[in-house]
C-alpha beads as a LAMMPS data file, in Angstrom:
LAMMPS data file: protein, C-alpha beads

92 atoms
91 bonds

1 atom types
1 bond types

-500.0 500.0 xlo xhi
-500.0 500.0 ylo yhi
-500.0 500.0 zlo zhi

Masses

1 110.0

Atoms # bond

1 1 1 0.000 0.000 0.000
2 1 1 1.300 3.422 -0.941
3 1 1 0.716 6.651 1.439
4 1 1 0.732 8.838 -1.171
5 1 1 3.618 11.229 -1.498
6 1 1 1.585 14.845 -1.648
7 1 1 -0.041 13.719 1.588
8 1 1 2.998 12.963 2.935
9 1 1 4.702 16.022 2.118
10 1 1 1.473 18.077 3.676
11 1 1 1.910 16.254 7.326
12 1 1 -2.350 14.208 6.168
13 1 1 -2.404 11.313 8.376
14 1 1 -5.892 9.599 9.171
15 1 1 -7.083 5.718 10.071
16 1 1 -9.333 4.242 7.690
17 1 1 -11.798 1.161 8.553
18 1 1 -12.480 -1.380 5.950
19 1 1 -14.970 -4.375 5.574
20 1 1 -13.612 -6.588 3.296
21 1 1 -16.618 -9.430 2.181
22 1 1 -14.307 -12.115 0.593
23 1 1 -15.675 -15.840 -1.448
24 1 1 -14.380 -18.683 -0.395
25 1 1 -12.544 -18.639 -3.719
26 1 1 -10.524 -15.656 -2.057
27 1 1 -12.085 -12.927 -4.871
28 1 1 -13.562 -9.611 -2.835
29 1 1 -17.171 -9.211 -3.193
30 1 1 -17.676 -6.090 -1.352
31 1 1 -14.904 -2.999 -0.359
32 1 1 -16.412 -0.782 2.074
33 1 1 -14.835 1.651 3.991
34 1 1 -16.831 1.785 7.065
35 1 1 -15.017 4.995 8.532
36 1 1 -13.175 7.398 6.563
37 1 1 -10.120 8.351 7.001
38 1 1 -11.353 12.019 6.978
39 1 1 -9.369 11.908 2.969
40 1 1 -10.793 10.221 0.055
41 1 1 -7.333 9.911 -1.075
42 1 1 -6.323 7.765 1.673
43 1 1 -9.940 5.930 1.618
44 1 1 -8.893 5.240 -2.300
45 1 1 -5.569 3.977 -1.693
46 1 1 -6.932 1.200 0.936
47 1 1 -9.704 0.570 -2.241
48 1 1 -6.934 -0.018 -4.802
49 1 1 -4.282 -2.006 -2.328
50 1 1 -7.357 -4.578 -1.466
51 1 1 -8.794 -4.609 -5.891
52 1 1 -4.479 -5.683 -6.316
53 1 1 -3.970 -7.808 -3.673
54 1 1 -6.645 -10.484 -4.934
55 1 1 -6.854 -13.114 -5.376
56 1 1 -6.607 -13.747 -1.101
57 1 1 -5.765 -17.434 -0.296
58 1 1 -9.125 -19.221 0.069
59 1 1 -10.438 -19.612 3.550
60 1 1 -10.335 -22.925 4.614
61 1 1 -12.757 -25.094 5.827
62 1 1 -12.697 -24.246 9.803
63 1 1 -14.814 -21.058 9.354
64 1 1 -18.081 -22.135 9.483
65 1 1 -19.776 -20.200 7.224
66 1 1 -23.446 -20.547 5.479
67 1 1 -23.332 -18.778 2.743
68 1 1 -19.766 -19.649 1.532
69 1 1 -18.069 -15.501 2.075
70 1 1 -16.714 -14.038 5.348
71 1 1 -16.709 -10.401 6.470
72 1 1 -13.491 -8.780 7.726
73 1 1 -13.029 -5.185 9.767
74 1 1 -9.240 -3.803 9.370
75 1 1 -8.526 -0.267 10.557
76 1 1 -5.805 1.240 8.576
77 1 1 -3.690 3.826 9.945
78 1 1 -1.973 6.514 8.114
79 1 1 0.965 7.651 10.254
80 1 1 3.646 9.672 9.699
81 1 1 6.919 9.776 12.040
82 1 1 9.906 11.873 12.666
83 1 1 13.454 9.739 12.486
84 1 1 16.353 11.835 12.429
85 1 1 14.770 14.731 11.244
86 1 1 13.459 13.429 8.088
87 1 1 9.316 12.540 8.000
88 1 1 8.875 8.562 7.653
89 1 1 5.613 6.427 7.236
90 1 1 4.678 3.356 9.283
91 1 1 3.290 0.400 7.846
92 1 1 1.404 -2.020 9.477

Bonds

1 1 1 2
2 1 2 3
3 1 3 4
4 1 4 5
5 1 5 6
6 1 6 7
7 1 7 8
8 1 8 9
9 1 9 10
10 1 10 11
11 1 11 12
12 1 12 13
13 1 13 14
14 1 14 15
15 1 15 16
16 1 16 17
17 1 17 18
18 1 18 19
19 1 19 20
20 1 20 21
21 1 21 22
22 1 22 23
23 1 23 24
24 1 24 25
25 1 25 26
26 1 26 27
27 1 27 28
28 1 28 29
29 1 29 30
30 1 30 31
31 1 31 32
32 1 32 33
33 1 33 34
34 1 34 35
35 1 35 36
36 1 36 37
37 1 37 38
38 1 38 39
39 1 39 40
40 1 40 41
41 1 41 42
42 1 42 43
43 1 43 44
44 1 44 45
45 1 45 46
46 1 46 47
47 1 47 48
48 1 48 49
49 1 49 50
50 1 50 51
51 1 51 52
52 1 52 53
53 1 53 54
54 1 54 55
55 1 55 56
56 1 56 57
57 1 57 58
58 1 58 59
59 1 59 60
60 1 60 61
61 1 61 62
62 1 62 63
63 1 63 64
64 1 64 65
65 1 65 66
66 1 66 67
67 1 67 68
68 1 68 69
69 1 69 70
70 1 70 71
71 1 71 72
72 1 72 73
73 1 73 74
74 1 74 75
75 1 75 76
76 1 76 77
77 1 77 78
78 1 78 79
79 1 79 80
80 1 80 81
81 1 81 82
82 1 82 83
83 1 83 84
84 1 84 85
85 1 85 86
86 1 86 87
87 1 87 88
88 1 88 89
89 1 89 90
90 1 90 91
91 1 91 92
C-alpha cells in the first residue's frame, strides 16, 4: 500500500476502517470503507491495495460459514513519524 507522497509532504495522516466481504474462492465481493479516514485519497488507496492484492488465499474449511463468504473489519492507519529529522511512514 502506498501513502501517497503529496499527503505525505502536507503532514495528512488519518485511520481508515475497511470491511472486506471475501468468497471462499478468495475474490472480494464487497470494499467498504466503514469509517473514513477524513481523505478520500487515503480511503482510495486502501480501495486499490485490497482490488491488487486479490486473489486472497481461500479460507479454509474451519470457518463455518453458510453462505460460503466471510466479512473482515481492518482499521488502517496513516501515520507519519519523525526519524532523524526526516518525515517517515509506518506500515502495518
Amino acid at each position: 500500500m502506498r501513502y501517497p507522497l503529496f499527503l505525505r509532504q502536507k503532514g495528512v495522516m488519518g485511520e481508515a476502517h475497511l470491511k472486506l466481504t471475501l468468497a471462499k474462492n478468495g475474490m472480494a465481493q464487497q470494499i467498504q470503507i466503514l469509517k473514513s479516514s477524513g481523505r478520500p485519497e487515503l480511503d482510495q488507496v486502501v480501495i486499490d491495495a485490497v482490488k491488487s492484492a486479490q486473489p486472497f488465499d481461500p479460507f479454509q474449511n474451519y470457518f463455518q460459514t453458510t453462505d460460503g463468504i466471510i466479512q473482515i473489519q481492518i482499521p488502517i492507519d496513516f501515520k507519519l513519524l519523525k526519524l532523524n529529522n526526516q518525515v517517515s511512514y509506518l506500515r502495518k
